[in-house]
PATOR-319477 format. One line per field, with one value per residue: x, y, z of N, C-alpha, C, CB in turn; residue in one letter. Coordinates in steps of 0.02 Angstrom, whole numbers, padded with zeros to 5 digits. Glycine has a CB too. Example, Ala and Ser with C-alpha at 12.3 -4.5 7.8 and 13.67 -1.06 7.14 Angstrom:
<rs>
n_x <- 00660 00642
n_y <- -00284 -00112
n_z <- 00390 00354
ca_x <- 00615 00684
ca_y <- -00225 -00053
ca_z <- 00390 00357
c_x <- 00660 00645
c_y <- -00165 00002
c_z <- 00390 00394
cb_x <- 00565 00704
cb_y <- -00224 -00030
cb_z <- 00452 00286
code <- a s
</rs>
This chain:
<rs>
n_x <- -01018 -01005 -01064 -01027 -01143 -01123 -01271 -01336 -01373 -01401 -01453 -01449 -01540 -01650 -01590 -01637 -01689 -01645 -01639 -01569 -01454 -01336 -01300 -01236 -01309 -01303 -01380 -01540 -01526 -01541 -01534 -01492 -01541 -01465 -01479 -01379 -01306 -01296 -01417 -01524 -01663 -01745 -01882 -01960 -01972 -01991 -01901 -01882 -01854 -01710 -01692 -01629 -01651 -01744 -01789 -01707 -01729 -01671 -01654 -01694 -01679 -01818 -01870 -01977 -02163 -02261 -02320 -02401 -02459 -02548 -02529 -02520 -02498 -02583 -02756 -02799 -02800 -02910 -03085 -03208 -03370 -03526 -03557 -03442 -03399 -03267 -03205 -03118 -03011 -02920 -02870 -02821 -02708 -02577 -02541 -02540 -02451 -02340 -02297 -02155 -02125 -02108 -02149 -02199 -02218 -02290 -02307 -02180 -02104 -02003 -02084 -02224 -02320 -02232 -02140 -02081 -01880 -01877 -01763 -01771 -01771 -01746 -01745 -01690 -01795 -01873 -01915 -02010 -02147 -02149 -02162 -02087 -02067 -02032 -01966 -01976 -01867 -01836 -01728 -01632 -01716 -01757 -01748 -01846 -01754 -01701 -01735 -01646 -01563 -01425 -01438 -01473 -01498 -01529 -01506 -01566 -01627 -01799 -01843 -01884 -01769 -01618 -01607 -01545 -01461 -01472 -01518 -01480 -01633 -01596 -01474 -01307 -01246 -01294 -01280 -01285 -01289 -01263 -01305 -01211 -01216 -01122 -01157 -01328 -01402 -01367 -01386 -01533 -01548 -01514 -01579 -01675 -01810 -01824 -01899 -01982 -01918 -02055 -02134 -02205 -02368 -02461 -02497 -02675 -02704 -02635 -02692 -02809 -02789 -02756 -02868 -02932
n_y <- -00073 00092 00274 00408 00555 00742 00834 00983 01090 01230 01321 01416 01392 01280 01117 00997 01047 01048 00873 00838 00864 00798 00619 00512 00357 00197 00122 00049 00022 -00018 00073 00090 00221 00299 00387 00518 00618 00768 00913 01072 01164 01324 01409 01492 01520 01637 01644 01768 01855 01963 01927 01873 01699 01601 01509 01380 01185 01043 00905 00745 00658 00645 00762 00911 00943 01036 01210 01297 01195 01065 00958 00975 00885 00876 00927 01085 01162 01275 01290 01360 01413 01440 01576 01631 01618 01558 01410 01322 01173 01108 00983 00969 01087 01068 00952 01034 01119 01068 01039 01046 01128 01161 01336 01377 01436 01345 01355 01385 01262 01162 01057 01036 00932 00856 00849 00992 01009 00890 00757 00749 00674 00666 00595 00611 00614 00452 00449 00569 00556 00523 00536 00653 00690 00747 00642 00577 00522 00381 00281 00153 00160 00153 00229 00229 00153 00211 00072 00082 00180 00275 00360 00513 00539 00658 00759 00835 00939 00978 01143 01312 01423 01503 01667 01812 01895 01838 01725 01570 01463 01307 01218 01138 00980 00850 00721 00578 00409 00321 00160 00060 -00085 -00210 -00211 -00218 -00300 -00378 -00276 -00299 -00418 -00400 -00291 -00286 -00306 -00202 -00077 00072 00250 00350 00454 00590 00658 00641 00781 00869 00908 00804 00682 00689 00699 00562 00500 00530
n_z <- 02284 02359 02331 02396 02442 02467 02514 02467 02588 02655 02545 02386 02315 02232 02243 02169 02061 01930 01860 01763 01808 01948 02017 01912 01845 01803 01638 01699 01841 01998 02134 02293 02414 02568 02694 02806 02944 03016 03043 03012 03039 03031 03124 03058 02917 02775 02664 02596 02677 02760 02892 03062 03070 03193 03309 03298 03246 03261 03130 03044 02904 02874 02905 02935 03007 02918 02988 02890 02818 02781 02885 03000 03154 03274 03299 03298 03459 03494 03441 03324 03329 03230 03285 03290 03408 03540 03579 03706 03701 03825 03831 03707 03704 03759 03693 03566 03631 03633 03500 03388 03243 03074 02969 02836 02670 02555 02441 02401 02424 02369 02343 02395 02460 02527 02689 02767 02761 02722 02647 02480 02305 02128 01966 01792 01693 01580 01467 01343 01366 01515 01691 01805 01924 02093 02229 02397 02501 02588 02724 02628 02499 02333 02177 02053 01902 01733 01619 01493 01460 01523 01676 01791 01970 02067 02224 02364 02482 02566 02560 02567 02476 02529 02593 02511 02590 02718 02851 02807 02788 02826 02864 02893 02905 02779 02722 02587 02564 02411 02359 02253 02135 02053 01914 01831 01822 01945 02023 02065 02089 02223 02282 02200 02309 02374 02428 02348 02339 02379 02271 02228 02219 02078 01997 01966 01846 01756 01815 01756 01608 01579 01607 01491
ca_x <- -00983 -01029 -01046 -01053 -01155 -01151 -01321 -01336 -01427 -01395 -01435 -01479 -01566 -01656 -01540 -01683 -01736 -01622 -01657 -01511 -01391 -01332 -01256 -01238 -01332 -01298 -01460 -01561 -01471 -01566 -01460 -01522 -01526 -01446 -01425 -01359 -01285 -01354 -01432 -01561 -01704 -01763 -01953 -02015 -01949 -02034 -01867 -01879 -01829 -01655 -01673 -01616 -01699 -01737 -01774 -01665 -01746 -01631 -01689 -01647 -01695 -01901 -01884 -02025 -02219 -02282 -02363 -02424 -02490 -02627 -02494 -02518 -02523 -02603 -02797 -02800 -02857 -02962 -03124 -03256 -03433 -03552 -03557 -03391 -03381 -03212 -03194 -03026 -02999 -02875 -02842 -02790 -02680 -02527 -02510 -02509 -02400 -02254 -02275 -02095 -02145 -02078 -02162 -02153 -02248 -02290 -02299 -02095 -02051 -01990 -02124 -02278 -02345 -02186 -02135 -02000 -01807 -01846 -01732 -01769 -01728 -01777 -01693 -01709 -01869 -01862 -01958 -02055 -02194 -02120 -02164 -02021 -02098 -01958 -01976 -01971 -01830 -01817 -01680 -01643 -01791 -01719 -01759 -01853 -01721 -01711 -01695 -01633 -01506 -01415 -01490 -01468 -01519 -01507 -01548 -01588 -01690 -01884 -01832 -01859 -01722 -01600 -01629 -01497 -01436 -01504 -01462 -01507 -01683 -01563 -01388 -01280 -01210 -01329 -01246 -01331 -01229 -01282 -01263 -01217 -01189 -01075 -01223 -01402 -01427 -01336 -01434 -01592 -01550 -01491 -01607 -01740 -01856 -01843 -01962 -01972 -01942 -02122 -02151 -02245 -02457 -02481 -02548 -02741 -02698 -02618 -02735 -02876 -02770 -02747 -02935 -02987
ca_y <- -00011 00142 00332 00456 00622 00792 00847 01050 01119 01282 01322 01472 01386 01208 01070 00951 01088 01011 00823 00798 00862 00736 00548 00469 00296 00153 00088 -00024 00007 -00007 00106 00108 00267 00293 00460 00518 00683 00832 00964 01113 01220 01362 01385 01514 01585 01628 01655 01822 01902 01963 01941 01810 01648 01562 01462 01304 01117 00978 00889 00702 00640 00633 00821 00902 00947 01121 01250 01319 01161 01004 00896 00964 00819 00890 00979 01145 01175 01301 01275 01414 01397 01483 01637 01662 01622 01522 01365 01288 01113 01104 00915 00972 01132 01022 00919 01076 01170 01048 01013 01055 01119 01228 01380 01387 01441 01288 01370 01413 01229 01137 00995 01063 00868 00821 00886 01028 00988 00803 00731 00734 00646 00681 00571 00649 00567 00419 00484 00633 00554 00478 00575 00670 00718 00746 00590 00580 00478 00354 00266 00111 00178 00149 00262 00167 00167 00193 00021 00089 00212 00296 00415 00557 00572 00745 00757 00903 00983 01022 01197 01373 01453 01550 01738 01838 01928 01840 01653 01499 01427 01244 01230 01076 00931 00808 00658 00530 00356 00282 00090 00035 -00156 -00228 -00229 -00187 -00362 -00397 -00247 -00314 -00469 -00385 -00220 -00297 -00294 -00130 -00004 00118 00313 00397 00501 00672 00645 00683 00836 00879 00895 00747 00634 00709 00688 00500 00488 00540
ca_z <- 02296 02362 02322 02472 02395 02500 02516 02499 02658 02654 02487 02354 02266 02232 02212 02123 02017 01866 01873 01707 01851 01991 02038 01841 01865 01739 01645 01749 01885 02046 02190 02368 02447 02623 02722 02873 02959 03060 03004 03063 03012 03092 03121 03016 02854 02690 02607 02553 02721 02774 02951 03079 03075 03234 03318 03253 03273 03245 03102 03011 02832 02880 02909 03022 02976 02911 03013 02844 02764 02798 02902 03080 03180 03308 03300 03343 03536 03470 03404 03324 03296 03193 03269 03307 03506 03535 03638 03700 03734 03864 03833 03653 03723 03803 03656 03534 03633 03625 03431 03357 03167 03035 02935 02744 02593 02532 02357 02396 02436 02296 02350 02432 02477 02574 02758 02765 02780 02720 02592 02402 02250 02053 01927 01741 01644 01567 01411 01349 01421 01579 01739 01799 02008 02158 02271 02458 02506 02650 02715 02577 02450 02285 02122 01964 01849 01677 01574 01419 01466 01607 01704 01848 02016 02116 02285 02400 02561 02541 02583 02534 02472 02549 02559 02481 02652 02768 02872 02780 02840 02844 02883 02917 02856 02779 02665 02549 02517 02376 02359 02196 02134 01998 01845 01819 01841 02020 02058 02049 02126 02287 02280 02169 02337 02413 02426 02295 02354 02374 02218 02227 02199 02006 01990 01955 01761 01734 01815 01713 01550 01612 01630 01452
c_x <- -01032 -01018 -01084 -01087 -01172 -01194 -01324 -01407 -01447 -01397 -01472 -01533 -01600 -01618 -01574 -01729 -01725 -01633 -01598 -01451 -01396 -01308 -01276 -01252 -01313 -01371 -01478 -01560 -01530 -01518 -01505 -01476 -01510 -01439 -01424 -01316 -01331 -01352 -01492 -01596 -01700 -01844 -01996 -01988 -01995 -01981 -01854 -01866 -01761 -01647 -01653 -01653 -01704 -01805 -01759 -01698 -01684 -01674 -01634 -01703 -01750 -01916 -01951 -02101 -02234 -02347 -02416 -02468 -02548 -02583 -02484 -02533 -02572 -02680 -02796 -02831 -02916 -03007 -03183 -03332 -03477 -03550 -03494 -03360 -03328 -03215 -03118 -03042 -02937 -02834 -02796 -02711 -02607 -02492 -02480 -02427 -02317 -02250 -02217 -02101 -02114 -02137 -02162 -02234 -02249 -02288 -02250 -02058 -02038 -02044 -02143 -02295 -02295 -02149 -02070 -01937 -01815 -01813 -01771 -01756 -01753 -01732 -01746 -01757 -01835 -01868 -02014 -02125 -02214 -02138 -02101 -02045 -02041 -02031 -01952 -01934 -01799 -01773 -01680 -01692 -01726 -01770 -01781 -01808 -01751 -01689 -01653 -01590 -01474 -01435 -01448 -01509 -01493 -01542 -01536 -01632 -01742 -01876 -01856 -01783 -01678 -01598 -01561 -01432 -01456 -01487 -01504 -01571 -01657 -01505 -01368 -01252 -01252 -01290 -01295 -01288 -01274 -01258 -01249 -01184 -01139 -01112 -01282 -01419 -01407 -01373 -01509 -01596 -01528 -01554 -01679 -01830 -01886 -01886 -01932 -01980 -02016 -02138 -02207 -02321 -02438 -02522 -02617 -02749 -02682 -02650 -02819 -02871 -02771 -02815 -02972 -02962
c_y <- 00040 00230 00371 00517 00690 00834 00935 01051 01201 01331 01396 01477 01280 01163 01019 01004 01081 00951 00805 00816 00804 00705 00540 00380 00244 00125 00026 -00039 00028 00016 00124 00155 00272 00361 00457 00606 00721 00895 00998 01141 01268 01371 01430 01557 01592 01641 01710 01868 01898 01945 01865 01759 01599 01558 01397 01238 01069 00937 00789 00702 00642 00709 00860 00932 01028 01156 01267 01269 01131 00963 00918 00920 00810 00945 01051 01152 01228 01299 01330 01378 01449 01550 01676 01636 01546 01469 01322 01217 01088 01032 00924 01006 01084 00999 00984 01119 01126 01031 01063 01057 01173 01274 01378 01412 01402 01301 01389 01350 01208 01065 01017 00995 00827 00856 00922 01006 00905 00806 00709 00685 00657 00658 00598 00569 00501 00416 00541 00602 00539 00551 00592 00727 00702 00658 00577 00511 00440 00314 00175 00114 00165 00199 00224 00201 00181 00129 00039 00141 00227 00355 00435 00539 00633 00740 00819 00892 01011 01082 01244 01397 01513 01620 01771 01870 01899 01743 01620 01463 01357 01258 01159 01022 00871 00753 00593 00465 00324 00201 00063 -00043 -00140 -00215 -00204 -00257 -00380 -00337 -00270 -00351 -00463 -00338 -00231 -00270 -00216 -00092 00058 00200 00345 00434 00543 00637 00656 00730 00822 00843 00843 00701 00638 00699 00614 00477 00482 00499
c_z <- 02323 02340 02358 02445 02459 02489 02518 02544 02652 02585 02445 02314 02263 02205 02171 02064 01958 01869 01813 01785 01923 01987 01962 01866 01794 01726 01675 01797 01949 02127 02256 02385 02535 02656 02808 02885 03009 03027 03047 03024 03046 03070 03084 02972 02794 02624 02579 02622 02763 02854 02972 03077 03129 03268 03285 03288 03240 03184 03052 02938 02826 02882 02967 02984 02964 02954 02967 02809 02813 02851 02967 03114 03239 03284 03343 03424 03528 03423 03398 03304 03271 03216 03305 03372 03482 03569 03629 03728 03744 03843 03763 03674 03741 03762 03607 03539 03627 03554 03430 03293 03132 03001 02886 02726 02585 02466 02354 02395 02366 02300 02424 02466 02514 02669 02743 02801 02743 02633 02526 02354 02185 02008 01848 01704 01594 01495 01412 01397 01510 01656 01783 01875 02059 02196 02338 02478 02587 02643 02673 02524 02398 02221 02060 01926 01771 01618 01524 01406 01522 01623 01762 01884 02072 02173 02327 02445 02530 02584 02529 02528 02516 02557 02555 02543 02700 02778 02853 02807 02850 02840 02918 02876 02854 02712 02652 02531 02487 02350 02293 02177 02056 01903 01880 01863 01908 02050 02092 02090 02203 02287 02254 02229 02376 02415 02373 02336 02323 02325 02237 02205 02110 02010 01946 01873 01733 01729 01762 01634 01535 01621 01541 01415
cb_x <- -00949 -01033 -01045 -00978 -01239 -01121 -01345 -01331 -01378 -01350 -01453 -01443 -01502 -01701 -01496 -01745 -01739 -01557 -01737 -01487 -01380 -01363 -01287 -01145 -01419 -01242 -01490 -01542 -01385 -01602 -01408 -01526 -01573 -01392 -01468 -01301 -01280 -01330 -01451 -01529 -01767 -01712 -01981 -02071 -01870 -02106 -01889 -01951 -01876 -01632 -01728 -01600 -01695 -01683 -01798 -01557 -01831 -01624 -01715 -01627 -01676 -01934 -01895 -01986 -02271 -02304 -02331 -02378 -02438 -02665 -02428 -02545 -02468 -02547 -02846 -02837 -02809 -02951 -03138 -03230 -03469 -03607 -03624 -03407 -03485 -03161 -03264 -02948 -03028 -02905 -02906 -02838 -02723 -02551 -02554 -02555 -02413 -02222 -02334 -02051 -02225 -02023 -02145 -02107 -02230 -02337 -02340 -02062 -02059 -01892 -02081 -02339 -02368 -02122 -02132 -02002 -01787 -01933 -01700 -01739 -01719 -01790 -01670 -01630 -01919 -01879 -01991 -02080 -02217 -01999 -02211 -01990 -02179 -01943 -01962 -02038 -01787 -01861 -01650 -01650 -01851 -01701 -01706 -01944 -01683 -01699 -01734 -01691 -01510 -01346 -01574 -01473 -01536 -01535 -01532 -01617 -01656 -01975 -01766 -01892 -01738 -01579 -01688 -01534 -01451 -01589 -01431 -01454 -01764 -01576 -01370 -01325 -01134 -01402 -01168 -01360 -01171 -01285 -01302 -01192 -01264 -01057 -01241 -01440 -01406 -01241 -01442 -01610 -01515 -01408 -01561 -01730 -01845 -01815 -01970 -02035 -01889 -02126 -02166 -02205 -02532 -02512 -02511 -02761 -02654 -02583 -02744 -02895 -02711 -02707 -02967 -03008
cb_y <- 00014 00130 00346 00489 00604 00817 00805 01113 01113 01279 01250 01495 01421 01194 01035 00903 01152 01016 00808 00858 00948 00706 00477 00480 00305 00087 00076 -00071 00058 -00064 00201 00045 00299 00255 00557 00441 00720 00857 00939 01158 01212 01440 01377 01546 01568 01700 01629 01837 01909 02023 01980 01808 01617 01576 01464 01297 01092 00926 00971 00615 00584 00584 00827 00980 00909 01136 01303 01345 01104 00933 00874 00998 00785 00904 00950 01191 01212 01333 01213 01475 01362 01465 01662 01725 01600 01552 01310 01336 01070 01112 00848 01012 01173 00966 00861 01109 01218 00976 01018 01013 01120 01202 01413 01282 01467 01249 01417 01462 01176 01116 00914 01101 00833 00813 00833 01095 00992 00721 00679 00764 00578 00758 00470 00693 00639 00391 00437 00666 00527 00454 00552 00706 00668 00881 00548 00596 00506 00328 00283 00064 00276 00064 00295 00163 00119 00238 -00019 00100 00258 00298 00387 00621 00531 00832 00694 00956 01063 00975 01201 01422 01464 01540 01789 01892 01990 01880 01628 01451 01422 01187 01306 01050 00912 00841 00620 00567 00299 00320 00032 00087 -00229 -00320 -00328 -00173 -00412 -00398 -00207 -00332 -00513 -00355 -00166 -00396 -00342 -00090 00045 00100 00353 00442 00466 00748 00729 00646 00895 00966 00930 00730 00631 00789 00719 00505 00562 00604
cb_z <- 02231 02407 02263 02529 02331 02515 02567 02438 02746 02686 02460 02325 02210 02212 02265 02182 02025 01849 01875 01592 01880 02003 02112 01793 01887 01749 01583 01747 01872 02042 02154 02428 02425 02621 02694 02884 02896 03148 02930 03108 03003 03103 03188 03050 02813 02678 02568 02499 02762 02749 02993 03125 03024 03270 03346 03270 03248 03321 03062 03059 02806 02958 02840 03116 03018 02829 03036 02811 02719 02709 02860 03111 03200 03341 03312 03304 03611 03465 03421 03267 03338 03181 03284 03309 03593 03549 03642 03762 03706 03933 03831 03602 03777 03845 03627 03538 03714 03675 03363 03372 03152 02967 02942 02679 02540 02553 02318 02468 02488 02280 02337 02388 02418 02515 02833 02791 02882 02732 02616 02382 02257 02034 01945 01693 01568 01601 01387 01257 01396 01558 01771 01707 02041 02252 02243 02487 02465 02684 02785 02600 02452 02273 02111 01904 01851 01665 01543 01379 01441 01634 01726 01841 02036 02079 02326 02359 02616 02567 02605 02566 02429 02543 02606 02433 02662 02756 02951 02791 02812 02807 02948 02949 02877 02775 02701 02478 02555 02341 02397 02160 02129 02019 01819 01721 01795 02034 02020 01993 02093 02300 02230 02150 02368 02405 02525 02229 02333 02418 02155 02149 02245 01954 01957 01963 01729 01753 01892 01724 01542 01678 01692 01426
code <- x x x x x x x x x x x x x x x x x x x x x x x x x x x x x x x x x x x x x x x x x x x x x x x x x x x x x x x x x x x x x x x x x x x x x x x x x x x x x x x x x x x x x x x x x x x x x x x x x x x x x x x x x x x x x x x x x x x x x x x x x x x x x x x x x x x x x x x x x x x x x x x x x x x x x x x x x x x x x x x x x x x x x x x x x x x x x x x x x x x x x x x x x x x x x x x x x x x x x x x x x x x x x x x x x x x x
</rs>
């Protein structure tokens, strides 16, 4: 079977920011993720300003790279050296100027370590100790379940939030079908191989808690 889930785009607020809210999974249950739709950013908001937001890129489920973060794909054409004096390298210039990237705060998205507009997922912890990190979701990735009960997943846009007055930095119609089998067990045996959605780095703290 399947269950179709409409993805908010346009939103006030983070849709993975509850992880108990979302699709109700049966335990065990391994559910390949699927999306599809169109949808848009625009290229530079921080969220907190009323004005228009444009320019709009077209965007699918991979979303597009941050101006603001580490994930320019491209080196700058400009390069400084110690005492300031600039040099351009033209060969760079060409490629820069056609990158197609968004703007953000990376301390606004809801997941700094993933590219803006791409598709989400956060299913509620498995246990107090169980790591409970949004996960970057490609098409067929499946969610580690929880054996031992049933569980949520919520899915959402690595977006800032909407600003109160002002036009949505995403907008559109993005949809998630989720595949679900008969049992835990017929899951497994269809789904068992898939690729697991990407999970978020562990933060600094964790790994250092994990160390001692």
């Amino acid at each position: 079977d399947r269950v179709r889930v409409n993805v908010p785009t346009a939103s006030g607020a983070d849709a993975t920011a509850d992880p108990a809210r979302g699709l109700l999974l049966p335990s065990g249950m391994l559910a390949p993720i699927v999306a599809g739709g169109s949808y848009a950013a625009c290229q530079a908001s921080t969220g907190a300003s009323p004005a228009t937001c444009k320019p709009y890129f077209a965007l699918d489920m991979a979303g597009l790279f941050n101006w603001w973060g580490s994930d320019v794909p491209v080196p700058s054409p400009i390069s400084y050296d110690e005492s300031g004096a600039a040099t351009v390298f033209a060969g760079r210039y060409e490629a820069w100027a056609r990158l197609q990237g968004l703007a953000r705060d990376v301390a606004a998205l809801p997941s700094r370590s993933f590219p803006v507009g791409a598709l989400l997922a956060r299913r509620t912890p498995v246990g107090d100790g169980s790591p409970n990190r949004r996960a970057l979701v490609t098409n067929g990735c499946v969610m580690p379940p929880n054996p031992r009960a049933p569980y949520r997943v919520s899915l959402g846009v690595n977006d800032v939030a909407a600003p109160a007055n002002g036009a949505p930095p995403t907008h559109g119609k993005l949809e998630a079908t989720v595949l679900i089998a008969a049992d835990a067990a017929q899951s497994e045996a269809l789904f068992g191989t898939h690729e697991r959605c990407v999970a978020e780095p562990a933060p600094l703290r964790d790994l250092v808690a994990a160390a001692r």
